[in-house]
N, C-alpha and C positions, 0 to 999 in steps of 0.2 A: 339731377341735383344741380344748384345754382352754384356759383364760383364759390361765395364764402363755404356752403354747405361743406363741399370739395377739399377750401382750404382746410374748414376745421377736422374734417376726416383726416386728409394729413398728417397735421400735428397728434390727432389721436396713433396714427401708424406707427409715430418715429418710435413708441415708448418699445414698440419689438425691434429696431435697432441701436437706436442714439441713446442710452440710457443706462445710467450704473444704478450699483444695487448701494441705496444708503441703510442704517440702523439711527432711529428718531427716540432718541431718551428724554425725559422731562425726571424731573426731582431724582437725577444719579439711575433712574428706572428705564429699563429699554420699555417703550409701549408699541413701538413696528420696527420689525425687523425683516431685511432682504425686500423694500420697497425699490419700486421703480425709480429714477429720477432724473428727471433732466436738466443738466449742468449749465447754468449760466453765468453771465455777471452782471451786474447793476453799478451803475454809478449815480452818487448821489451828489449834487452840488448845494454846497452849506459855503453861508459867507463870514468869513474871522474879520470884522471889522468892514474894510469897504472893498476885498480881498476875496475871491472865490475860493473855497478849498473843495478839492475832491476827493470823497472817499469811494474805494472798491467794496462793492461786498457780492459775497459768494451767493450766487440764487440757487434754489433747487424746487424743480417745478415737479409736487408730486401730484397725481388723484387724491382727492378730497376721500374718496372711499377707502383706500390704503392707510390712511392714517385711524381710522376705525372712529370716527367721532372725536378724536383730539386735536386739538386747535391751538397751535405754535402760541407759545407764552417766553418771552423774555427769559433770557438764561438757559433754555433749554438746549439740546447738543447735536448735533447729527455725526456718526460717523460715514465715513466715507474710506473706503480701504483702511490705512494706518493713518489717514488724517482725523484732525476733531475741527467741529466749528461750534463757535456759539450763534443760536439764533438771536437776533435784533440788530437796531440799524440805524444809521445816525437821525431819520426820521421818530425813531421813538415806533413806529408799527413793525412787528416781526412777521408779519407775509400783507399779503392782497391777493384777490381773485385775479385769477391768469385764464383768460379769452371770455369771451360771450356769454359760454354754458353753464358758467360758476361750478364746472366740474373741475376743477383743476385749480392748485393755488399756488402762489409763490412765496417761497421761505426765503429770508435774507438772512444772511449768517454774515459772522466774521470768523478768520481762519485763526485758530486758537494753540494750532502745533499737532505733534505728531500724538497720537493714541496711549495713554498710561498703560 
């Protein structure tokens, strides 16, 4: 195997250690539950005037196949223990493909509060 190949095997490895279990709901509906995910952050630089603002947002990097065919839409929610987030991001796109293999995507969320 060549270095990247290596690398991306890696990153496949962490999901059996680095990784919490989220619940992925869309329309109030849980649609996967006890997915894999691995926890990041994103910062996004947006300018107010002639002024840089930066906002945080929560990433969650899961397999495309865990999500069973659904594809992160605006307002949708992830939990995560007793937290909630909503997906989307001050870009206006609520994920992007995450590495090479377009196996894998990333979710932007913002942190919404503790679980109802």
């Amino acid at each position: 195997m060549g270095f990247f190949s290596d690398g991306r095997q890696m990153l496949r490895d962490m999901y059996g250690v680095s990784t919490e279990k989220i619940t992925y709901m869309s329309g109030g509906v849980t649609v996967a539950e006890n997915i894999e995910a691995k926890v990041a952050v994103k910062r996004f630089k947006k300018y107010d005037g002639e002024f840089p603002v930066y906002v945080h947002a929560q990433r969650f990097i899961v397999k495309r196949e865990d999500l069973g065919g659904v594809v992160p839409k605006q307002k949708d929610e992830i939990i995560l223990g007793d937290l909630r987030f909503r997906v989307g991001n001050p870009d206006g796109e609520p994920w992007s493909f995450h590495g090479g293999d377009y196996k894998e995507i990333s979710i932007y969320t913002q942190y919404l509060g503790p679980k109802p």
